[in-house]
N, C-alpha and C positions, 0 to 999 in steps of 0.2 A: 345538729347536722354537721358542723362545723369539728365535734369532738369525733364523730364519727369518722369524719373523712380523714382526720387527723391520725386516728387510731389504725386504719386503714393503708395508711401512708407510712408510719412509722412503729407499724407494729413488729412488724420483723426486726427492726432493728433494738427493739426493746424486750421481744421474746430473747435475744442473743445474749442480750447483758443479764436478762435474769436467767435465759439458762447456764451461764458463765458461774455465777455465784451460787446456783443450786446444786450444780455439779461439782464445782470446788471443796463446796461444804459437806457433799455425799465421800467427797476422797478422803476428807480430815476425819471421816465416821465409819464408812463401810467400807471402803478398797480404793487405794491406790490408782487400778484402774478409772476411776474414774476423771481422772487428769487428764485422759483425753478427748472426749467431748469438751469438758473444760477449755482445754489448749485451743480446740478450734470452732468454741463458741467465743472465747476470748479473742482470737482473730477476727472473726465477722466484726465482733463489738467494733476492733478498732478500727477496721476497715469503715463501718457503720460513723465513728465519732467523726471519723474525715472526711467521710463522704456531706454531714451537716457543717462543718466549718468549712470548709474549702468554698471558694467563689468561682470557679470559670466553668462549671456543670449545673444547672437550673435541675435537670431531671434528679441528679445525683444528691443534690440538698434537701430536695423535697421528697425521693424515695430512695434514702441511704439503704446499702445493700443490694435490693431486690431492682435496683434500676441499674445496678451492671448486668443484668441479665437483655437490656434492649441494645445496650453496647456490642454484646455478644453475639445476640442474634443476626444486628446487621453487620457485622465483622463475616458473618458467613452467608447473608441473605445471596451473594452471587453463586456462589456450592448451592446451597437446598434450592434455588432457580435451575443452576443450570442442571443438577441432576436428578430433581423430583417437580418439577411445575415449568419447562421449557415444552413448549408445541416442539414436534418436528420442524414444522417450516417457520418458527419463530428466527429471525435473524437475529440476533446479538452477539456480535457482526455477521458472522455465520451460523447458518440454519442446522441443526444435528444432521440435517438431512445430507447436508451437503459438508460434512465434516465427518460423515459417515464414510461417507461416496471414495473422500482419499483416503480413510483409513485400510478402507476394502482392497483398493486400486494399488497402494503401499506395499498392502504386507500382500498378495495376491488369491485372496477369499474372495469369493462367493460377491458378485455384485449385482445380482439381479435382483426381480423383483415380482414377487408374487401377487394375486388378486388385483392387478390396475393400479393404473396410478392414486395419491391421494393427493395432486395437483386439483384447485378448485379452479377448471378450465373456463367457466361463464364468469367468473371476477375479470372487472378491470385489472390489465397490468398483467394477464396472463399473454404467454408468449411460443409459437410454435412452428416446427419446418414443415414445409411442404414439402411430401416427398412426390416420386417418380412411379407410376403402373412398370418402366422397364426400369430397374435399379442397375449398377454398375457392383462391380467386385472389385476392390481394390485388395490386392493381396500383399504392395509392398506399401507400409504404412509411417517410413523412417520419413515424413515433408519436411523440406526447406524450403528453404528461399536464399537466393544471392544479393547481400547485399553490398553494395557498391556500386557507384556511379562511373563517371567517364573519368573523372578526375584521381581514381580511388586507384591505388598501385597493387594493392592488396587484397580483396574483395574477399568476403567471409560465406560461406555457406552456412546459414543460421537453422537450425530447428524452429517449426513453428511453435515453439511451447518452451521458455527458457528462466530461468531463476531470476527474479527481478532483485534489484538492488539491496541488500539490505548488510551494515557494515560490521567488519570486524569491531566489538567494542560494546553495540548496540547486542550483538549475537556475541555467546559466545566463543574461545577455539572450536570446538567438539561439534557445535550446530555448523560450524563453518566449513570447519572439514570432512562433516558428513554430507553437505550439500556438493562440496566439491567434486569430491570421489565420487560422488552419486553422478554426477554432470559430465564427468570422465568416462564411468560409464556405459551412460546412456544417448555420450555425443549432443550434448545441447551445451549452452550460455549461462556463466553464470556471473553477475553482475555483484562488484565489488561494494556498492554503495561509495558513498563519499568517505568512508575512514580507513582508507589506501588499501596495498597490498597484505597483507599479512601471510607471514611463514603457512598459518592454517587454510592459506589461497595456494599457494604454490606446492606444498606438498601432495594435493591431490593430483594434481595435472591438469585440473578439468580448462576448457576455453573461458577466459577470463573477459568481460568487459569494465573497461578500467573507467572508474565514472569519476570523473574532475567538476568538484562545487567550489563554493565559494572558499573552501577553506584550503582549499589547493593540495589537500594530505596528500604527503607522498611524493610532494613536486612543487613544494612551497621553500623561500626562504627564511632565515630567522623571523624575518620581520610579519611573515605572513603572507607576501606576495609570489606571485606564481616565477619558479624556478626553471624556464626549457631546458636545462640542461640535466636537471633531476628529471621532468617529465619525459625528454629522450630516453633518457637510462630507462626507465619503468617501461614504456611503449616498445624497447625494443626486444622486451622478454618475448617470445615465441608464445607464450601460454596467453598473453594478451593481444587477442583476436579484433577488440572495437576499441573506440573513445567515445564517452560518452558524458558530455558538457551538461551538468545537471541543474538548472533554471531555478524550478520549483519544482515540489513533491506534492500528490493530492491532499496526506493527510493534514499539511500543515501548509499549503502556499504562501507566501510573503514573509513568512517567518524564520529566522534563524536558532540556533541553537547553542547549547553549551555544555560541555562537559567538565563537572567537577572536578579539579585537582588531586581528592579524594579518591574520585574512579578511574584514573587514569594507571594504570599499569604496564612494569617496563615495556611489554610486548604491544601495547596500545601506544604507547610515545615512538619505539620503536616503526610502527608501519605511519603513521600518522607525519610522522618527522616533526613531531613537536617536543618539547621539554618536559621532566618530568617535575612534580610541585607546582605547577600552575594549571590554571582556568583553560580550556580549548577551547576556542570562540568557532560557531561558525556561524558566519556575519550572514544576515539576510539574502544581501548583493552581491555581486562577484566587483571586486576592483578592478580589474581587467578592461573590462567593457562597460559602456552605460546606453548605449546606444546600437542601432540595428545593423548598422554598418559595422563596428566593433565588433559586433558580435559574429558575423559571417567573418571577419576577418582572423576573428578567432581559429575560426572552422579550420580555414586554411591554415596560418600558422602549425595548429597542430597536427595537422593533416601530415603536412610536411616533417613535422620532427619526429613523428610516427613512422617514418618510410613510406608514407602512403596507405598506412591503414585508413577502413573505415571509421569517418568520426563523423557523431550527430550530437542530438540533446534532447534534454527530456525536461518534458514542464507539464501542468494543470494549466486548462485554458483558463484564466479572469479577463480582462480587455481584451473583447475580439479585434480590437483596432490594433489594436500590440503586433499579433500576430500576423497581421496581413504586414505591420511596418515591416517584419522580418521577412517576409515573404518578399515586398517591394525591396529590399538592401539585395535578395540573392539574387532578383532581376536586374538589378542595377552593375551588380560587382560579376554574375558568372558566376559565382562564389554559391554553391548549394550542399547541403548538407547530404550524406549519404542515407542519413538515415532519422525520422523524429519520432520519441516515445512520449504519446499521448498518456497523463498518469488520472487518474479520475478522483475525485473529492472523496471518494470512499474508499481512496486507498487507505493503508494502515502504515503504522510507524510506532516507534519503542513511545510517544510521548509527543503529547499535541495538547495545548489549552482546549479546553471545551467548544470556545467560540468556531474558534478552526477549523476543528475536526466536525462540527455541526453544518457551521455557515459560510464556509469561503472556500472558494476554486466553482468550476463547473464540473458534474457529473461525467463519468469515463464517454459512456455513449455520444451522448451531443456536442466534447470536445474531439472526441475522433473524428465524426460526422462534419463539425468544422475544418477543419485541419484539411483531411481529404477532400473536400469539395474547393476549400482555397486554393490550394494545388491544383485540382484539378482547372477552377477558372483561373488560375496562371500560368497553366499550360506547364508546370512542372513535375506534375503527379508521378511521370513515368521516372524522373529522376531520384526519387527519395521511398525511400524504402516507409512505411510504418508498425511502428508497434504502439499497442495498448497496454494497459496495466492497470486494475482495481477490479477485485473480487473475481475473477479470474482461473475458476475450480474442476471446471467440468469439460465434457467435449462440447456441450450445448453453449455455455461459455464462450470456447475458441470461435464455433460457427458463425455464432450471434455478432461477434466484431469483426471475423474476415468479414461476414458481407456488408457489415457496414464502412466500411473500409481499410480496417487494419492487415498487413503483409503476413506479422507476426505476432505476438504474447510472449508476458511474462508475470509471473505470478509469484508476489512472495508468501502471505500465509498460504496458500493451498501448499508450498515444500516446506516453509512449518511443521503443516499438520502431517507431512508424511516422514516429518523425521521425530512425531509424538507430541507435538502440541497440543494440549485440551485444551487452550481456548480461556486461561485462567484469567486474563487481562492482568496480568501483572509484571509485563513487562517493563516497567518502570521502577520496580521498587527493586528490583538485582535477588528478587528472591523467585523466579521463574522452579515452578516444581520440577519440571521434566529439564533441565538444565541448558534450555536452548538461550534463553535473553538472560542472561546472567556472567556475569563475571568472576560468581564465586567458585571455588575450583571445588568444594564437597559436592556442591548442586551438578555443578557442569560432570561429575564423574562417574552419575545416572547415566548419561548419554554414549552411549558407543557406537562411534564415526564407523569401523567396519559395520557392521549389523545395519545403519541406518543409511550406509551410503546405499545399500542395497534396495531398500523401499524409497529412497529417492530417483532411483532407474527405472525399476517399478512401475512407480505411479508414474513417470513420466510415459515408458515405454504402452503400460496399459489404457493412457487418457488420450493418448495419438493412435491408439487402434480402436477405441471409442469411435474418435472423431471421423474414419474412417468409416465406419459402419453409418455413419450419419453422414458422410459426402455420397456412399453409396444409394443408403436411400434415396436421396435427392436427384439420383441419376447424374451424377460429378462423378470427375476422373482424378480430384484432385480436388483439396478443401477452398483449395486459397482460390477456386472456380465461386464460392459460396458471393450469391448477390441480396441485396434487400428482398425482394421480388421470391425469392428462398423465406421467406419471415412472414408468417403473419401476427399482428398484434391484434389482442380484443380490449377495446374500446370501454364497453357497458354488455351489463349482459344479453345483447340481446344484437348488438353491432361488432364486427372488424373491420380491421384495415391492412391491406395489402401494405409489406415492409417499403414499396415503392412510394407509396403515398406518405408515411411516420419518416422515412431518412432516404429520403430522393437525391440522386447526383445530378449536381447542374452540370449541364456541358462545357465542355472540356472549353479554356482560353477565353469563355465569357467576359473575364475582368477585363480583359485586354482589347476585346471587340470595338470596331469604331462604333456599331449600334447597338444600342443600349438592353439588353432585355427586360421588357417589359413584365416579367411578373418574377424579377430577380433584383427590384429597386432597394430595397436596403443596403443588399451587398454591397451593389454600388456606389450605396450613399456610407457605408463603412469603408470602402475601399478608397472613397477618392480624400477622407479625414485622413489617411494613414500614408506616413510619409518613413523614407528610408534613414532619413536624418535622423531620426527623433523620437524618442517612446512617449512626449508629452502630446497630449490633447492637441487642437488647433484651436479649439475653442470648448468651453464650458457651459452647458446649456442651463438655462435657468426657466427655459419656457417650455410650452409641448412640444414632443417630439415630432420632426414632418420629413417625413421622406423623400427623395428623390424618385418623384414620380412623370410621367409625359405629362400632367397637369403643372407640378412644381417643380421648381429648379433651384428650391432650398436648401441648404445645406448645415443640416443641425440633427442633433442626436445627443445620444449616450456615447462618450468615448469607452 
């Protein structure tokens, strides 16, 4: 048994060597030609000898040859998935279905749909609007929303549907300046990400949101630390429309980053304001601020060296106690943000450890659904504008988080895919096919910013007259009208739930109430741990959790 499985294992590699020597010997007798078989049975062989002496391949030792064929296979196992054994509504990350949907919307073909849908409508987790017996006709479908508060000098009319953050460096010029142009336009936002201005921001024209992280690009000093006198310079270009203070990202919260010295290019040192030959750190934290107070004071500071534009920030809820500290700092100081972007755990990014991108942040929905209800029971709601962001593709999309409570969106793979993204997952290696996430300039020269800025209008202008046809049904005069109560979710097969009952708004100033609401005790027992001072715990529970209830007057939990 043993000879057999041996033979079995190393036979190919031993047919190679004797076909090597049989053919060699066929050249020295009948023809020359046959030196070649020879030549590339002689290769296998010695591919074959190294494959048995080498030690860091177990497969490769034991089936010399014939075992770079499972190398191979899974080198492409993600091609033969995604374009021969992916379902339509397989998400990895996104569904064909729904990668279809921008393509159509993009280039402007054909996006309906024949014979019904192939939504499995009695599964749990399916989702749908209720519409209206009289529907509405909205005929002009350009929505915005004003954002800026009382404090704001500047106040921005946003498109509800705008380019979410993603940086020069990570993308490359071509993806950038096709998004721009495109956002020029079609009159929408397009968000810088954290690795500054770049030349391929400003040549389009389009309304910029200038997004300041921990690395300060753009408006940092040598040393690293944040510049107001660079950041004035940068805020007061006209093309930059927002500020936007960048916390945490879904696909990677708590995490910072790095870029190699390696990938760093004049024109990436250049917007970045960093050196060229070295490491680009971006630190987890911001140095700036460490606290909730710091932080609204932030708001202000650059509110101010902006001339008053609108400035917010954008984060992935983890400690709901965090959030409500920030909340209690803007009650405390006056000091309120114009605007906050909720990012959700399934956002995307060029590169995320596994754990990250799996197991940390809160999902888009139930961090928006946070956020707006703290507001709301702080009696701030009206002052702060919201946007959402994470998977972010469709008009069903947009609808689904206005009425949960988002103002606005922003999406970055869905303008990905409309400026040709297939979805390779290989943003990280600088070898992007269609030459969006890359920096090499043969790949990036696939891509042409005229041609693509075009289906980045497109699909914007085509997904907000979607979304209209879908406020109409509903009998809306206007999307940003969209309430839970517009939603219904199914449960099991055989139950739903009214969107009021899955993401309920609590009444307005709650937190603030001399009387307690009684079937709103956690809140309160979250809200009275959360202090303006401080992002640390008051205390670290080690025992069960016990709520503040008219029975108890406990005060312990989860920070």
């Amino acid at each position: 048994m043993f000879r057999i499985a041996s033979v079995a294992r190393f036979g190919f590699f031993a047919l190679a060597v004797l076909g090597t020597l049989v053919f060699a010997g066929l050249a020295a007798v009948v023809s020359i030609w046959m030196l070649v078989p020879a030549l590339v049975l002689a290769g296998l062989s010695l591919v074959g000898l190294r494959d048995v002496t080498q030690t860091q391949h177990a497969v490769l030792r034991n089936y010399p040859i014939v075992g770079h064929l499972r190398y191979m296979l899974e080198s492409i196992r993600p091609e033969i998935r995604q374009y021969l054994l992916e379902g339509t509504h397989d998400e990895e990350p996104f569904s064909r279905e729904a990668r279809s949907l921008v393509y159509q919307r993009a280039k402007g073909v054909e996006d309906k749909r024949p014979f019904g849908t192939t939504q499995k409508v009695y599964e749990a987790g399916y989702a749908w609007i209720t519409h209206s017996v009289v529907p509405r006709q909205i005929s002009n479908t350009d929505f915005r929303v004003r954002i800026g508060n009382a404090s704001c000098k500047q106040p921005y009319e946003a498109s509800l549907y705008n380019i979410s953050a993603m940086s020069f460096g990570s993308l490359s010029g071509n993806a950038i300046s096709a998004l721009n142009r495109g956002a020029k336009l079609g009159g929408f936002a397009h968000d810088t990400g954290e690795g500054g201005i770049s030349k391929y921001h400003r040549e389009g024209g389009g309304d910029l949101v200038y997004q300041v992280a921990s690395g300060y690009f753009g408006c940092r000093t040598p040393e690293g630390r944040f510049d107001p006198k660079a950041f004035a310079a940068q805020a007061a270009d006209p093309q930059v429309k927002m500020i936007e203070i960048k916390l945490s990202q879904g696909a990677k919260p708590g995490h910072g980053g790095m870029l190699p010295a390696a990938k760093i290019t004049p024109e990436i040192a250049q917007a970045r304001g960093i050196p060229m030959g070295q490491d680009c750190l971006s630190p987890a934290a911001h140095s700036e601020f460490s606290t909730p107070l710091e932080l609204v004071q932030m708001i202000a500071r650059l509110r101010d060296l902006s001339g008053g534009k609108p400035v917010g920030f954008k984060l992935c809820i983890g400690h709901r106690r965090e959030f409500m500290c920030i909340v209690k700092a803007m009650l405390e100081t006056g000091i309120v943000p114009d605007f906050i972007v909720v990012d959700g755990k399934e956002g995307g990014t060029g590169s995320a450890p596994l754990e990250f991108a799996n197991r940390v942040g809160m999902p888009m929905r139930e961090g928006l659904h946070f956020v707006h209800n703290t507001l709301r029971g702080a009696g701030l709601r009206d002052q702060v504008k919201i946007g959402a962001a994470g998977k972010i593709v469709s008009a069903f999309d947009i609808a689904r988080v206005l009425a949960l409570g988002a103002d606005f969106c922003n999406s970055a793979r869905g303008f990905m895919f409309a400026i040709g993204c297939i979805q390779a997952q290989s943003c990280h290696t600088n070898k992007c096919p269609v030459g969006i996430a890359t920096q090499d300039k043969l790949r990036q020269r696939a891509l042409d910013p005229a041609d693509k800025s075009q289906r980045v209008a497109r699909f914007h202008r085509n997904t907000l007259h979607a979304l209209g046809e879908l406020a109409s049904a509903a009998g809306l005069d206007n999307p940003i009208d969209f309430l839970p109560y517009h939603l219904m979710f199914r449960q099991e097969a055989s139950t739903f739930m009214d969107g009021n009952e899955v993401f309920a708004y609590v009444p307005e100033g709650f937190l603030l109430a001399a009387d307690r609401h009684p079937d709103l005790a956690e809140w309160h027992d979250r809200w009275d741990r959360a202090t303006a001072q401080t992002f640390a715990p008051p205390m670290i529970p080690y025992g069960p959790f016990t709520r503040n209830t008219p029975a108890s007057s406990a005060v312990q939990g989860r920070a």
